[in-house]
C-alpha positions in Angstrom: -14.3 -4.9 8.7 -13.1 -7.8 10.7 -9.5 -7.8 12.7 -7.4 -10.5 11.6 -5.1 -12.3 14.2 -1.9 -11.6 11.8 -1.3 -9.0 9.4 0.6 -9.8 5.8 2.6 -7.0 5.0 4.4 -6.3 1.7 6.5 -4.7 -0.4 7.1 -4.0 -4.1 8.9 -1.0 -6.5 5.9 -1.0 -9.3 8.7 1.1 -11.3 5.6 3.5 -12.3 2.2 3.5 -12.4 1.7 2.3 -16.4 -1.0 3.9 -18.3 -2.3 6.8 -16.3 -5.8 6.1 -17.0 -7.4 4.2 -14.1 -9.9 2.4 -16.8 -6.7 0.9 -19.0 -5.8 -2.4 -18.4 -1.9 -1.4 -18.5 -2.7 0.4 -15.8 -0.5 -1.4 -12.7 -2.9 0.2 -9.5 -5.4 -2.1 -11.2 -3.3 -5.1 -10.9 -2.1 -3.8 -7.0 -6.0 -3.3 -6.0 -6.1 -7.7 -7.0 -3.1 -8.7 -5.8 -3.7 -7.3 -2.2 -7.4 -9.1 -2.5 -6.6 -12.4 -3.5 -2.9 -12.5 -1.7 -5.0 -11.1 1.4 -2.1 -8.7 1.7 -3.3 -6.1 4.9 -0.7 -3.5 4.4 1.6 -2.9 0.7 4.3 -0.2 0.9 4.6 1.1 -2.7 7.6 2.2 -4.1 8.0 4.4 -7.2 4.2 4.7 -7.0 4.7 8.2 -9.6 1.2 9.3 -7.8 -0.2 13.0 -7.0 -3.6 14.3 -5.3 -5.6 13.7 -8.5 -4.5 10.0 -8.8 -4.3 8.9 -5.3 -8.1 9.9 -5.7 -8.9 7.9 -8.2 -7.4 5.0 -7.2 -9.5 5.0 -4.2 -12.4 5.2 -6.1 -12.3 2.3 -8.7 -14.9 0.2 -8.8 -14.5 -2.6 -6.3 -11.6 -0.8 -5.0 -10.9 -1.3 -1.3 -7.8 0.7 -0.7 -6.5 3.5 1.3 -4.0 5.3 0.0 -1.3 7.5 1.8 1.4 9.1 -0.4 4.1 10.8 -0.5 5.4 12.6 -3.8 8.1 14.1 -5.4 8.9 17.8 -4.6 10.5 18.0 -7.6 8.9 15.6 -10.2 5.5 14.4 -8.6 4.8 12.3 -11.8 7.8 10.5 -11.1 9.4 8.4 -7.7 7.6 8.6 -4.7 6.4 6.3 -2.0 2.9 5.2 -1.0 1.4 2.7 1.5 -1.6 1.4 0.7 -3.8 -0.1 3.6 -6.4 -3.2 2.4 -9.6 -1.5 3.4 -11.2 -5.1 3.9 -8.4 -6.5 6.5 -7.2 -3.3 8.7 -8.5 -0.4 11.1 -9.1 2.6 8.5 -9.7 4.7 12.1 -6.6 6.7 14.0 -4.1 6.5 11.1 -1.3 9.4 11.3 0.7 9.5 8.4 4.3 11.7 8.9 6.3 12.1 5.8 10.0 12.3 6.7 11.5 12.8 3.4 8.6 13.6 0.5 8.5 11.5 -2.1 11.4 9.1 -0.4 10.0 8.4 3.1 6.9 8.2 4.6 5.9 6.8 8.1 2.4 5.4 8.8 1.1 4.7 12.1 -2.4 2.8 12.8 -4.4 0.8 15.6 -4.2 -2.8 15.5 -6.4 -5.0 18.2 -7.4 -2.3 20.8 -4.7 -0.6 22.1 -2.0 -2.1 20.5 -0.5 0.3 17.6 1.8 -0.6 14.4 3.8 1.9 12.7 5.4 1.1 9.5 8.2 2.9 7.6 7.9 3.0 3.6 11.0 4.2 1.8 12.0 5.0 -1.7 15.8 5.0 -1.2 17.9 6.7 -3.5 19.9 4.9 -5.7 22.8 7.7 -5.8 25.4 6.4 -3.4 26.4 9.6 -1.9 22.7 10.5 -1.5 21.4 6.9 0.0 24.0 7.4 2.6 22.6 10.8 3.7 19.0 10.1 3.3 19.5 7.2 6.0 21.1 9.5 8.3 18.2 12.3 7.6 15.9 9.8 9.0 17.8 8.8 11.7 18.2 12.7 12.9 14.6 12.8 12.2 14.0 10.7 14.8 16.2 12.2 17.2 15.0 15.3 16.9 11.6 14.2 17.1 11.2 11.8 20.1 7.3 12.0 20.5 7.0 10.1 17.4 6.8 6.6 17.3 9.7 4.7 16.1 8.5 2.3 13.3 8.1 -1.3 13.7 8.3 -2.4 10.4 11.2 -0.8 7.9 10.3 -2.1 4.1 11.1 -0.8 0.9 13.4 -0.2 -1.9 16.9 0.6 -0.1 18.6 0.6 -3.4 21.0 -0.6 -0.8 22.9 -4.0 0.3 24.7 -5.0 3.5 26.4 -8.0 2.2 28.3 -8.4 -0.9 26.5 -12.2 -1.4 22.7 -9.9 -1.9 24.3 -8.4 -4.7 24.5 -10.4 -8.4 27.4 -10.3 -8.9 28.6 -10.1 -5.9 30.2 -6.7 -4.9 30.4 -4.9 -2.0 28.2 -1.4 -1.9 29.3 1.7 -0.7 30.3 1.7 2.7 29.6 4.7 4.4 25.9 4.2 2.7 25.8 0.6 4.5 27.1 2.5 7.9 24.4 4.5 7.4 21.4 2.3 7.7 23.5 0.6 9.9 22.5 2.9 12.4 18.9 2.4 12.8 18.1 -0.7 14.0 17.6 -0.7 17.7 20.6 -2.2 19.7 19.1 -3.3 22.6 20.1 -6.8 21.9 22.8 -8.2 20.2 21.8 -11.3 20.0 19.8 -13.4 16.8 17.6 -15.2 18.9 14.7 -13.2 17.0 13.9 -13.2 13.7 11.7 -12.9 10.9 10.7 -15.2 8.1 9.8 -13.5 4.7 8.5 -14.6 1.3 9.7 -13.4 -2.4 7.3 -13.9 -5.2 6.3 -13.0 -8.5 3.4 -10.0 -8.0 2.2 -10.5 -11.8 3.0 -6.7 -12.5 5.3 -5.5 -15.2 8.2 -4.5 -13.2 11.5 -5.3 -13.0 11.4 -5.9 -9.3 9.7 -9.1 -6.9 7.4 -8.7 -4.5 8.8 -9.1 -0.7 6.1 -10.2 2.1 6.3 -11.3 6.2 3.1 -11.9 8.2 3.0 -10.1 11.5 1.3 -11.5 14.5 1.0 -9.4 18.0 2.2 -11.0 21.0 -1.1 -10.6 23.2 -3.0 -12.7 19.5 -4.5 -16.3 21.1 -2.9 -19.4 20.0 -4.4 -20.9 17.1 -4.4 -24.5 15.9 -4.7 -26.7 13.0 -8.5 -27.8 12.6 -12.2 -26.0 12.6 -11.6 -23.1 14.9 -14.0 -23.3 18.1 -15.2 -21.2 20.8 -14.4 -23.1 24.4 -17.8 -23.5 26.0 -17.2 -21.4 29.0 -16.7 -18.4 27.2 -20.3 -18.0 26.2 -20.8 -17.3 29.7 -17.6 -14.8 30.1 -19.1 -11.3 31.6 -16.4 -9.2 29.6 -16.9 -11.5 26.3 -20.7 -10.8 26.9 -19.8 -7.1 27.0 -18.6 -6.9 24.1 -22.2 -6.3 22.8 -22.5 -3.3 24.7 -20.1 -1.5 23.5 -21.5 -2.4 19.9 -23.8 0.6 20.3 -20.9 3.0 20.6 -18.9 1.8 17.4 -16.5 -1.1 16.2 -15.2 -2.8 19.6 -11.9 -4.3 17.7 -10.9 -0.8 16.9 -8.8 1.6 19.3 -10.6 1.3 22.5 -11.9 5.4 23.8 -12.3 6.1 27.1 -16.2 5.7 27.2 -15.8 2.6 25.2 -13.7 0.7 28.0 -15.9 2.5 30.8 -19.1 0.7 29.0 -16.9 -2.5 28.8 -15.9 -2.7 32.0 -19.4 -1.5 33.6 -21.3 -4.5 32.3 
């Protein structure tokens, strides 16, 4: 498995999961298990996957399949709802991944190692479309979160919110129910006020029968090199780097792009 300098992460509502046999070409994991190998999509956050235990199972074991799958179901009706977030096997560290439902079957929070040290944690969420109930579930995971500080706060928040903030997002346009918009609201960090930072995102056509588009951003770390337009090239004088050369050493003690143990950076920085 090879790290990739960026990440493309997505999102789609599959609005169930079609025929429920893996084989049947109705059935829409097939379709998910292509899209996020020829869209090189790393990470897909799932939303009304209508997946248990059984089917998560064999999902990950189709033929040619290359996904991981974490899910959260229903409590009530695990055929139906639910959230998953599938990670491509081919394009992201399958080592160190926590997974922390907050809400089953509504939100689930994933957590893995990207480049070394560096970790991403991404929030999937099946909002409910009740008003009165999508304003509480955004304040369940908010107190969540306050009540359980060790955890990391996500990075990444995608899903279906079954919510808007402006009345222009809906068509037509109407205004959705406030205290529900106060809600989420809430959670972005406020360190900054300003919009200096920001995110560009794509909205596409996924090719499954749903009645919803797929969303998608591409995610680069701050510490990724630079990387131009041309034949990519390694600079001469790093061929002759000690800690570049080291990086064959610790080749006997696992994957070097993964999360770095203790006796892994020890053998690194020892050469």
């Amino acid at each position: 498995m090879g790290m990739k300098a960026s990440l493309k992460i997505a999102a789609l509502n599959i609005h169930g999961l079609g025929n429920i046999n893996t084989w049947h070409p109705d059935n829409k994991w097939n379709h998910v298990n292509q899209i996020m190998n020829t869209k090189r999509i790393t990470i897909l956050v799932v939303g009304e996957a209508h997946l248990n235990e059984e089917r998560k199972t064999a999902i990950e074991n189709m033929p040619r399949g290359r996904l991981r799958v974490l899910h959260s179901e229903d409590p009530v009706s695990p055929n139906a709802r639910g959230v998953t977030i599938v990670l491509n096997k081919s394009l992201t560290e399958m080592e160190n991944i926590v997974a922390t439902e907050i809400i089953a079957g509504r939100a689930l929070l994933v957590e893995t190692c990207w480049h070394r040290n560096e970790k991403l944690s991404i929030l999937g969420m099946y909002a409910p479309v009740n008003p009165v109930e999508n304003a509480r579930f955004w304040g369940d995971i908010n107190e969540f979160f306050l009540n359980n500080p060790n955890t990391r706060k996500p990075d990444i928040m995608a899903g279906d919110m079954n919510v808007t903030e402006d009345p222009i997002d809906r068509f037509p346009a109407h205004q959705d129910y406030i205290p529900a918009v106060d809600s989420l609201d809430i959670l972005p960090a406020t360190g900054s006020q300003s919009r200096l930072d920001r995110i560009y995102w794509n909205i596409e056509k996924s090719g499954i029968p749903t009645d919803h588009n797929m969303v998608s951003v591409r995610y680069s770390t701050a510490t990724a090199p630079q990387i131009g337009h041309g034949r990519w090239t390694m600079p001469l004088h790093i061929v002759r780097d000690r800690i570049v050369k080291g990086l064959a050493v610790t080749s006997d003690y696992g994957d070097s792009y993964g999360c770095l143990t203790h006796y892994k950076a020890a053998a690194l920085q020892l050469y």
